[in-house]
N, C-alpha and C positions, 0 to 999 in steps of 0.2 A: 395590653398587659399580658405578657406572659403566665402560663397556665398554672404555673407552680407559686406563682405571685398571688395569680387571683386566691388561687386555696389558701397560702397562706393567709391573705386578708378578710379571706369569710370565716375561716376558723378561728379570729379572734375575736367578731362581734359577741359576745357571751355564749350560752351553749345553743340555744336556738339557730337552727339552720335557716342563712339567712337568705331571703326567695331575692335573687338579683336577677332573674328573668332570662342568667344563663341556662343552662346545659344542668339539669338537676343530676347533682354528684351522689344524692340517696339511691338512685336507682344504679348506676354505675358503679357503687358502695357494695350495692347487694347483688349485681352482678357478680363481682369480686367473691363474694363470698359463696356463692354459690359453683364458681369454677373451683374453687377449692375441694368442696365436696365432690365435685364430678372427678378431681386428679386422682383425691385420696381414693375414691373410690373404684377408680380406673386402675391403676398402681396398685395391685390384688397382695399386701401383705398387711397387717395389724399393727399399727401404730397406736400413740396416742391421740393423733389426728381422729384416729376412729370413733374414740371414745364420744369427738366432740363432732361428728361428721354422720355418722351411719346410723341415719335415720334417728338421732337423738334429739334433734331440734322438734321432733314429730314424727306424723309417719308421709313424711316429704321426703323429695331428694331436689340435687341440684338441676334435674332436666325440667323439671315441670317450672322454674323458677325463669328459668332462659327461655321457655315458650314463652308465658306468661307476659315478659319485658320484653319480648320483641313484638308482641302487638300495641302493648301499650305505646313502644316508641314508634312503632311504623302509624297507628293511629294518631297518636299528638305530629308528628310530625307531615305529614299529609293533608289533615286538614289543613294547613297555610298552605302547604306547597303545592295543592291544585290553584289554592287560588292564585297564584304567581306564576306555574308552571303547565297549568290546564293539564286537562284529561289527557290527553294524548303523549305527552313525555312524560307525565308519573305514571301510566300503564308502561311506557318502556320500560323504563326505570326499575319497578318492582319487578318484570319478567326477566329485563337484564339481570338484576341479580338474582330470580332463582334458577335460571341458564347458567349463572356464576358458580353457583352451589352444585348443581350438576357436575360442571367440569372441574369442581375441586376433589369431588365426591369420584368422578371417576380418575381423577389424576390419585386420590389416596390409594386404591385398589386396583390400579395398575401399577404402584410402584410396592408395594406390598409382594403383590404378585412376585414381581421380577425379582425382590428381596430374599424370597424364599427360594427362588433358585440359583443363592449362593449357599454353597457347601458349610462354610464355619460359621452363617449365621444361623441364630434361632428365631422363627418367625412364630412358634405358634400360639403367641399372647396376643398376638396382628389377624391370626388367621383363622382362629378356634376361638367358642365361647366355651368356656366348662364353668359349671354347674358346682360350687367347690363342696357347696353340703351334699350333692347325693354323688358327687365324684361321676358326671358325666360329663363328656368333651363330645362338639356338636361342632364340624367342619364347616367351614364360612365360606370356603371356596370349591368350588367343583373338583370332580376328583379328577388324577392326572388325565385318562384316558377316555376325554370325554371329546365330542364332535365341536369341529368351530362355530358350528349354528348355538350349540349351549352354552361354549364359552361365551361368546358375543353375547348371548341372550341374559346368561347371569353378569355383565359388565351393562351393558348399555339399560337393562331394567332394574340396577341396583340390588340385583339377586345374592350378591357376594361383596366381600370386605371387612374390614375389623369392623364390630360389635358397640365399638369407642365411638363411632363415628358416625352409627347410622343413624341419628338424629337428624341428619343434612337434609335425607331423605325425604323425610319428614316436611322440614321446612322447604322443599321446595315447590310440593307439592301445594303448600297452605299460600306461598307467595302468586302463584297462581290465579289463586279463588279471590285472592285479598282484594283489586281492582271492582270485581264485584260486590261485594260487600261493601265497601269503602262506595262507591257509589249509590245503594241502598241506604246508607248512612244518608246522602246528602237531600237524599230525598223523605227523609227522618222516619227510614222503615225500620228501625235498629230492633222495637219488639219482633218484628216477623223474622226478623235474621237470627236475636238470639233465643226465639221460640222454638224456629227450626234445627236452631245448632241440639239444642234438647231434646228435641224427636230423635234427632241421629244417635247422639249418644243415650238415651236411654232408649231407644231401638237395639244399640251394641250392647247395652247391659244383659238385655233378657235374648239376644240369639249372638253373639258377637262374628262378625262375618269382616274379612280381609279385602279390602274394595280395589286393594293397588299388591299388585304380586311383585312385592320389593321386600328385602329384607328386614325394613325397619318396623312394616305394619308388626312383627314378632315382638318387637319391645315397645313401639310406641305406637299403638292400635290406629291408624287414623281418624275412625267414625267417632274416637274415644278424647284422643288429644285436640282436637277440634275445638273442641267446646271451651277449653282455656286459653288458647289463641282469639278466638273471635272474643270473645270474653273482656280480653287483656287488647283488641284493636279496639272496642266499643268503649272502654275507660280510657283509653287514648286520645280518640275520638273528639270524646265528652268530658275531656279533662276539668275544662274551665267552669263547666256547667256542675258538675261532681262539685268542685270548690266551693262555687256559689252556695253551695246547701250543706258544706261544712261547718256550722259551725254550731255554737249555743246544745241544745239540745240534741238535736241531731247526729252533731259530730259525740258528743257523749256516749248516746244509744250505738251509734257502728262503733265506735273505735271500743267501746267496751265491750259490747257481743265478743269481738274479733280476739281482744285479749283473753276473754274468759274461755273462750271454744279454744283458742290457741294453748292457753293453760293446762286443759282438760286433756285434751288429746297431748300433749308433751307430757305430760302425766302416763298417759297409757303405752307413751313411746316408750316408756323408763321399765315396762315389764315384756319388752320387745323377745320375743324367742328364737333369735338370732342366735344360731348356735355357734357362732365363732369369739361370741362377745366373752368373756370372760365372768365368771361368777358374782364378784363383787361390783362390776361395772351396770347391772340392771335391780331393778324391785322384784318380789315376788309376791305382789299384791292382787295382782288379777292371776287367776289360775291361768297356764300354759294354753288350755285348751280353751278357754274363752277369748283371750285373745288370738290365739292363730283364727279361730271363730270368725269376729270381727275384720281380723286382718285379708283374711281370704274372702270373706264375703263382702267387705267395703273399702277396701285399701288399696288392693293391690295396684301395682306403678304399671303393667306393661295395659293392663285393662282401666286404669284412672276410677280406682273406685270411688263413691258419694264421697264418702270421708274425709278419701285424698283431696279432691279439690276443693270442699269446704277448709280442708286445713290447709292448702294451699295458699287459698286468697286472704282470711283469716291472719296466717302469719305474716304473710306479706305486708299485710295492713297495717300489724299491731309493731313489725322491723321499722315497716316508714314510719310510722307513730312516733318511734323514738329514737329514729334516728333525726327526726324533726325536732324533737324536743331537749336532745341531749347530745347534737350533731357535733362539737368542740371535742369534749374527750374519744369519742369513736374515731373521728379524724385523725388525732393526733397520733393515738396509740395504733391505726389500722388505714388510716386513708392512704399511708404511703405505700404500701401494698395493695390494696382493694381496686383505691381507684383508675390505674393507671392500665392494670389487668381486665377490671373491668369495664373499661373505655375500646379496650382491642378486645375484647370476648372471642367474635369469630376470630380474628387470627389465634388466639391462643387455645383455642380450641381446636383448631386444628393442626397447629405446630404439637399440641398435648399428645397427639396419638406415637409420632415418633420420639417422642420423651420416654411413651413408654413402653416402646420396640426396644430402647437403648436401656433402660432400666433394665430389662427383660434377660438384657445379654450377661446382663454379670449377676443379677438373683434370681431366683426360681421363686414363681409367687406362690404363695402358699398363706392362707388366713389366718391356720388353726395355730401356728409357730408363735408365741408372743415373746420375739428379744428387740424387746421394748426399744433399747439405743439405738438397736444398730435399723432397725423397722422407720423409726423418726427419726433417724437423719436420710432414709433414702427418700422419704416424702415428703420431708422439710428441703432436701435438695434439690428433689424435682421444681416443687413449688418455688423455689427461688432462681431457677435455674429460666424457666417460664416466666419470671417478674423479671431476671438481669435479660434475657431478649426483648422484651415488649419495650425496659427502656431504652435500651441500643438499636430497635426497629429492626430485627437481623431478619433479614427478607422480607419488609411489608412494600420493598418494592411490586412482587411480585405474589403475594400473597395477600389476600382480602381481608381487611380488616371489619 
């Protein structure tokens, strides 16, 4: 059955999402919506996308949401496939593709590179991060006249490259470790794996130390990001077993913690001190300085603070909750977007960085500017622009999906 067939026929059994023991479309749903949040967020001007994107659902964003589901799915998916595939070709396999991610990661940053040294282009949305509240700009690339040992050294250790992208990093490093872990799993060591993973990260909380000298430990800590990965491969894992003890009581007690902690904190996201946000778009209910307070000392995204990944998991929960329970009208109105994006996540995430090299060329980003029209049509463009390739597959020849 064709894929747009099968959707259509599950989106009509009532609203309940109906388990046909394919390819679960709730997580490829909210992958979707979480590359959303990464575009608008990438794509540096103020739309009304913001309103519903920047850090409003919580104090989350779309990175922590893409680690999260890629363990979960490299976990559910693994355990069968050792047992079909054995050890020895699922260690390739995973190392193959974080060797994959490497050479995509250095193809972004060598062509970046070379981009900037054409004359009539503007590279430095590709090549610079800045800072828009305190108006700093922080060079991503070494400067012209430096030695080939540094150049190479910032290329080949992921020292340099857009900002947009170096999550890659990140996950390459974790696809690495995964083999082991995943192996501890079969031997049902999972408390000592996710005991450890909590040493590490609250070891980072109280001295935070950089373990891999690459550009991304800056935004996405690894001793820090760790913990949601292994986390999201251990519920993978343990899918079927998690099930088993879904339901009656049990499922009442988590799914409603998860909604109410999710409430709580969407609540305290609505008094966010985002100074780009516009006046009437937040609360003034928590004073400024109580929440920067909490924000800074349990929040923050590049160090993974408690908060964040309790609201993390928490929303994730309480999304698949209902997108389980009320999967027909979400589909209808959003699946035709969501899911087909979120089915190529990596390719379009990495086609996103040159979406917004080109964006770059014709606007100047700028947060603080609110022309609302002209703002949502350049991120509702992109955003569309990224769904009409994903369906026309425009280079998944050679681009990893």
């Amino acid at each position: 059955m064709a894929t747009s067939e099968r959707h259509a026929e599950i989106s009509k059994i009532g609203w309940h999402y109906p388990d046909t023991g394919r390819r679960d479309l709730r997580i490829d749903f909210l992958r979707g919506l979480a590359m959303i949040i990464m575009v608008v967020a990438h794509i540096e001007v103020f739309s009304v996308f913001n309103l519903f994107t920047s850090e409003r659902f919580g104090l989350v964003s779309g990175a922590e949401g893409f680690v999260i589901f890629a363990g979960v799915v490299l976990g559910s998916v693994y355990r069968h496939r050792l047992n079909i595939d054995g050890w020895i070709t699922s260690i390739y396999r995973l190392w193959s593709r974080s060797w994959k991610l490497y050479v995509v990661s250095l193809v972004i940053i060598l062509s970046f590179y070379l981009l900037s040294m054409i004359p009539f282009l503007n590279t430095h949305e590709v090549t610079t991060f800045t800072n828009r509240a305190e108006h700093i700009v922080y060079p991503l690339y070494p400067a012209d006249k430096v030695t080939l040992a540094t150049a190479l050294n910032a290329l080949f250790y992921l020292q340099s490259g857009p900002h947009q992208t170096q999550v890659l990093g990140l996950y390459v490093y974790l696809l690495l470790l995964t083999p082991l872990v995943l192996a501890a799993f079969t031997y049902r060591l999972q408390w000592y794996v996710l005991g450890l993973s909590w040493l590490v990260y609250l070891s980072y909380q109280q001295q935070p130390i950089h373990l891999i000298n690459s550009n991304f430990e800056n935004a996405f800590a690894f001793m820090a990001w760790q913990l949601i990965y292994f986390h999201g491969l251990a519920i993978g894992w343990y899918k079927n077993d998690i099930a088993s003890h879904m339901h009656g009581k049990v499922k009442i007690l988590i799914v409603g913690f998860c909604i109410i902690v999710s409430l709580i904190l969407f609540f305290i996201a609505q008094n966010h001190t985002n100074p780009f946000l516009p006046e009437w778009a937040y609360l003034r209910l928590i004073p400024a300085t109580t929440f920067d307070a909490i924000y800074g000392g349990y929040a923050q995204k590049n160090s993974l603070g408690f908060l964040r990944v309790l609201n993390d998991f928490c929303l994730l929960v309480s999304l698949y909750w209902l997108l389980t329970v009320c999967w027909t009208p979400f589909y209808k109105a959003l699946g035709w977007y969501l899911i087909p994006v979120g089915q190529a996540s990596l390719y379009v995430f990495i086609v996103h960085v040159y979406v917004v090299f080109l964006v770059s060329q014709f606007v100047t980003f700028d947060l603080s500017s609110h022309q609302w029209l002209l703002t949502t049509a350049i991120h509702g463009g992109s955003l569309m622009l990224l769904w009409w390739m994903t369906k026309k597959k425009i280079g998944m020849s050679f681009i990893p999906t």
